[in-house]
N, C-alpha and C positions, 0 to 999 in steps of 0.2 A: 461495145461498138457505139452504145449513145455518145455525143461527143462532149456534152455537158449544158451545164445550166441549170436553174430550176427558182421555182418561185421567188425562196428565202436564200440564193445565193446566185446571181447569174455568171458569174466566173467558175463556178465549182464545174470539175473536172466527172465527165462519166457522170453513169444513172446512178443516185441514189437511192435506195426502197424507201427509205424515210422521208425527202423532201419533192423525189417528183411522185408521176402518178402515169398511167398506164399509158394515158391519151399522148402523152408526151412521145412517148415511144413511138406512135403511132404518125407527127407530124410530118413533113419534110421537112423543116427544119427544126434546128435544138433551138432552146431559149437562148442559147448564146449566140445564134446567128447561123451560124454554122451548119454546114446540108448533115443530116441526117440519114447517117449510113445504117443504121441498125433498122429503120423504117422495113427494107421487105424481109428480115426475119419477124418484126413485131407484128404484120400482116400476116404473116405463114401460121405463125403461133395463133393470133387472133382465126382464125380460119381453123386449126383443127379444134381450140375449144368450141368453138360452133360447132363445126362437125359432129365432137364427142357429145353436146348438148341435146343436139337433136337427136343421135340413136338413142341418149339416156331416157328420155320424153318416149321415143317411141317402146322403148323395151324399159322401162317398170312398171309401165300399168299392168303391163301384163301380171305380174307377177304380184300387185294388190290383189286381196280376194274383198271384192267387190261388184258392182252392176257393171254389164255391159257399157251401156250409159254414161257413168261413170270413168268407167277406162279409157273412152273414146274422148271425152273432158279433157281428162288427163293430158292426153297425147295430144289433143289440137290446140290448147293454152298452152302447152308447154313446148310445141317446138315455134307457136305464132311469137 
């Protein structure tokens, strides 16, 4: 859906894993000019790894055998 471009080729066609990088996906537009259709799947995606980020923060400490104290660390560094 990216419609292309990227740093080391700005005619090249589509996202490549190699030459672009995530944020690109994320723009309104592609480096070639061009509106950027793949933007609110990159945004859906971007939004459930957050999601999955913060249950993971909130539910491993749990499961550290460690201090209270500790686990509570855990979980508020890691979903801030």
């Amino acid at each position: 859906m990216y419609p292309g471009g990227s740093e080391a080729d700005i005619s090249a066609i589509g996202f490549s894993w190699r030459d672009n990088y995530w944020c690109n996906l994320l723009n309104e537009h592609a480096i070639n000019g061009q509106l950027n259709e793949a933007r609110p799947v990159a945004v859906a995606a971007m939004s459930i790894i957050c999601l999955s980020l913060v249950i993971f923060w909130i539910h491993f400490p749990r499961s550290v055998n460690t201090s209270s104290i500790l686990k509570y660390i855990m979980q508020v560094s890691g979903v801030h």
